[in-house]
C-alpha positions as a Markdown table, in Angstrom:
| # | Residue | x | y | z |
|---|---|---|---|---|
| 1 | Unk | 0.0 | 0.0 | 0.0 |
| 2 | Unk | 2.9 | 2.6 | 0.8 |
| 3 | Unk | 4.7 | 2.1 | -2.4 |
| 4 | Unk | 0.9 | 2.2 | -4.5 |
| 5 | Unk | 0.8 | 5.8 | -2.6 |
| 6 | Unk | 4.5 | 7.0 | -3.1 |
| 7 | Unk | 3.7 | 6.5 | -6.7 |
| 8 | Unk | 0.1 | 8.3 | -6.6 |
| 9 | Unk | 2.4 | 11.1 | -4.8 |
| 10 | Unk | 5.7 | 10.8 | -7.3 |
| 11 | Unk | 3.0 | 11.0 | -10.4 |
| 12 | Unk | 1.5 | 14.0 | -9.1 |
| 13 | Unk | 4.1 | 15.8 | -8.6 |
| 14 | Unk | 5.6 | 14.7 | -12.2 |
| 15 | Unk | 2.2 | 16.3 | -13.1 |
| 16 | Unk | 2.1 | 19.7 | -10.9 |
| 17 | Unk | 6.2 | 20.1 | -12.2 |
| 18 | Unk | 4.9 | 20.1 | -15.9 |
| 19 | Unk | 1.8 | 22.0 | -15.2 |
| 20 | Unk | 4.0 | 24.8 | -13.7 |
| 21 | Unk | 7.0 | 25.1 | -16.0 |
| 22 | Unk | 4.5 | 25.5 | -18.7 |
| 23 | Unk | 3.4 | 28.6 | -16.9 |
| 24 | Unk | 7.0 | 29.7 | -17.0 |
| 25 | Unk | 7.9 | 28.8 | -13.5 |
| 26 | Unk | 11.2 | 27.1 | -13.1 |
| 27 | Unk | 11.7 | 24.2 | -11.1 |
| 28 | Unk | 14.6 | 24.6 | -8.8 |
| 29 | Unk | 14.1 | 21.3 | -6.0 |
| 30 | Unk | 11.8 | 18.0 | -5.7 |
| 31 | Unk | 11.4 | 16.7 | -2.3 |
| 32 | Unk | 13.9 | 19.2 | -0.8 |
| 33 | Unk | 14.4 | 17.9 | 2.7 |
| 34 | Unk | 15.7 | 18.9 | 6.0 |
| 35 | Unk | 16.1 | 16.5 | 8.8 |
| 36 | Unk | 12.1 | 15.7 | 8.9 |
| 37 | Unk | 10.9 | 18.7 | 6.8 |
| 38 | Unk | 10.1 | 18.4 | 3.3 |
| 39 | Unk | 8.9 | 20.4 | 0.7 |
| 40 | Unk | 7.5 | 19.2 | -2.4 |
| 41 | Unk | 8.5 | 21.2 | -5.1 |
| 42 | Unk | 10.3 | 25.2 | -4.8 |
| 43 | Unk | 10.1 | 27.0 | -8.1 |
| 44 | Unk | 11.5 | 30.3 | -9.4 |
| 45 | Unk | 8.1 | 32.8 | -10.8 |
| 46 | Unk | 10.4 | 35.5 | -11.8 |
| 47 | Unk | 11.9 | 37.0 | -8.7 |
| 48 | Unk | 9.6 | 35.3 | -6.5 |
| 49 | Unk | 10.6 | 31.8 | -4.4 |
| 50 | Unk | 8.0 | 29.3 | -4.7 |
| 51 | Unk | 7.0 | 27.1 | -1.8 |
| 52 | Unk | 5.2 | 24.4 | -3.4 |
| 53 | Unk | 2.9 | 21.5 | -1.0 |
| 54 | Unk | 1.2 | 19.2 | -4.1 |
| 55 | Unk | -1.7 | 17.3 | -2.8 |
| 56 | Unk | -2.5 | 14.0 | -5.3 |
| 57 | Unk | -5.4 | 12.0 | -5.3 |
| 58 | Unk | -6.8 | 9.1 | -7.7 |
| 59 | Unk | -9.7 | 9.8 | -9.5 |
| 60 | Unk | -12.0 | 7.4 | -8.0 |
| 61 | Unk | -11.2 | 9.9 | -4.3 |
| 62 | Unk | -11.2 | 13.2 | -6.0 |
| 63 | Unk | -12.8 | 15.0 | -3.5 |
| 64 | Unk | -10.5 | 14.1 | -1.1 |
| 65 | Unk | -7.4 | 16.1 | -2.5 |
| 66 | Unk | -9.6 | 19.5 | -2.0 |
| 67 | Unk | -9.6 | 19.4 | 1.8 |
| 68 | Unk | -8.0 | 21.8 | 4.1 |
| 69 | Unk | -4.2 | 22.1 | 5.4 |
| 70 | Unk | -3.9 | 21.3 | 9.3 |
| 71 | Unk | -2.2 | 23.8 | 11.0 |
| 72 | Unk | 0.7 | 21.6 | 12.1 |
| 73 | Unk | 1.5 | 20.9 | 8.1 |
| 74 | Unk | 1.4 | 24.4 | 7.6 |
| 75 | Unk | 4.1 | 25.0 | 10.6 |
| 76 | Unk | 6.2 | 22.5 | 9.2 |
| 77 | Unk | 5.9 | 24.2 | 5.4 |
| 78 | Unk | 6.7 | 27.2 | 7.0 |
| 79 | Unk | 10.0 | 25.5 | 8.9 |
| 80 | Unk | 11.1 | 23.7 | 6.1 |
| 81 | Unk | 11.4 | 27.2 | 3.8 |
| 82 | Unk | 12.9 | 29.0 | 6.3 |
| 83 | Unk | 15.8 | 26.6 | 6.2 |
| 84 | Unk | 16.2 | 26.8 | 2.7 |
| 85 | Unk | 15.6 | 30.6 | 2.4 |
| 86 | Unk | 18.3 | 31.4 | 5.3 |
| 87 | Unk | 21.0 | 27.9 | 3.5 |
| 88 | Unk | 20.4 | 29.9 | -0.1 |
| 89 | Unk | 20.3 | 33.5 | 0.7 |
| 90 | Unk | 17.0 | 34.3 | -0.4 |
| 91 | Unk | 14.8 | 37.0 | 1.2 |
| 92 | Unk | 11.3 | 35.9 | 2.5 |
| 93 | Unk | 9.7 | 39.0 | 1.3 |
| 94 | Unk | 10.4 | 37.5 | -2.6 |
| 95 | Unk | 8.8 | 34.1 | -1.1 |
| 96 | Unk | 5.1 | 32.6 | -1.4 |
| 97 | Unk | 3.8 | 29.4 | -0.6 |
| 98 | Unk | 1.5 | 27.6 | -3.2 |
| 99 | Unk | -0.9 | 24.8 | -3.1 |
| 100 | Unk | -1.2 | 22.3 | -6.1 |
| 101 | Unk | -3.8 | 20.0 | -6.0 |
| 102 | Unk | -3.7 | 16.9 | -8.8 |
| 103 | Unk | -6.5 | 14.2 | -9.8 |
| 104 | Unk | -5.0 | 11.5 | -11.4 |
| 105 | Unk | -6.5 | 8.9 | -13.8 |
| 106 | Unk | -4.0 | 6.3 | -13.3 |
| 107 | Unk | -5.6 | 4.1 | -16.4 |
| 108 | Unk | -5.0 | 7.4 | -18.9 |
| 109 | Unk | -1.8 | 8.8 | -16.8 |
| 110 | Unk | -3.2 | 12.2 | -17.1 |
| 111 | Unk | -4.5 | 14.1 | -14.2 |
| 112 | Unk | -6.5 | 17.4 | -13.4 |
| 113 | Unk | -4.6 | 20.1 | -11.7 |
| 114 | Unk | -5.7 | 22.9 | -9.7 |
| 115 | Unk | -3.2 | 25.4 | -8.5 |
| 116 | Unk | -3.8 | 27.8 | -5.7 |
| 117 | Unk | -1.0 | 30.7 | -5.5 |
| 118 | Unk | -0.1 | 32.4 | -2.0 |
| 119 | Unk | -2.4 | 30.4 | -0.1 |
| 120 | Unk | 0.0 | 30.8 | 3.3 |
């Protein structure tokens, strides 16, 4: 079951990477980790550092990838960025966190995205 949800993860954030660069957004790190921090994906929007938390679900559970953040997962977000703003020099005024939210047809390999900018 883990691995069947690591890959429902991995593919939608495959997806929510190609979705974005094809808005012009450059992907700079997948799965950046610190200690037990992660972050998903962190893009480049022009000057701007983007904190990216992609949420995937299969299509038969669509609905579930639309619920809400707990506040803990937000903490951590917030943690795991700081770390990486204050390692790479970056200002957090030029930072904003964004939420992705992909429903993937597994059968097709496609998936719906839904991107929500400076959600945090």
């Amino acid at each position: 079951m883990a691995k069947k949800i690591n890959n429902l993860g991995r593919s939608g954030e495959q997806i929510a990477a190609r979705f974005l660069e094809s808005k012009g957004l450059k992907v700079l790190e997948r799965n950046w980790r610190y200690g037990r921090l992660e972050i998903d994906l962190i893009l480049k929007d022009g000057p701007q550092i983007v904190f990216l938390e992609v949420k995937t679900a299969c299509l038969a559970n669509r609905n579930l990838v639309f619920g809400y953040f707990k506040r803990r997962q937000i903490e951590r977000i917030k943690k795991a960025a700081l770390v990486y703003v204050r390692r790479h020099g970056f200002c957090l005024e030029h930072c904003r966190f964004d939420l992705l939210a992909v429903v993937v047809d597994a059968a097709r390999g496609t998936g719906v995205v839904r991107h929500f900018a400076d959600v945090i």
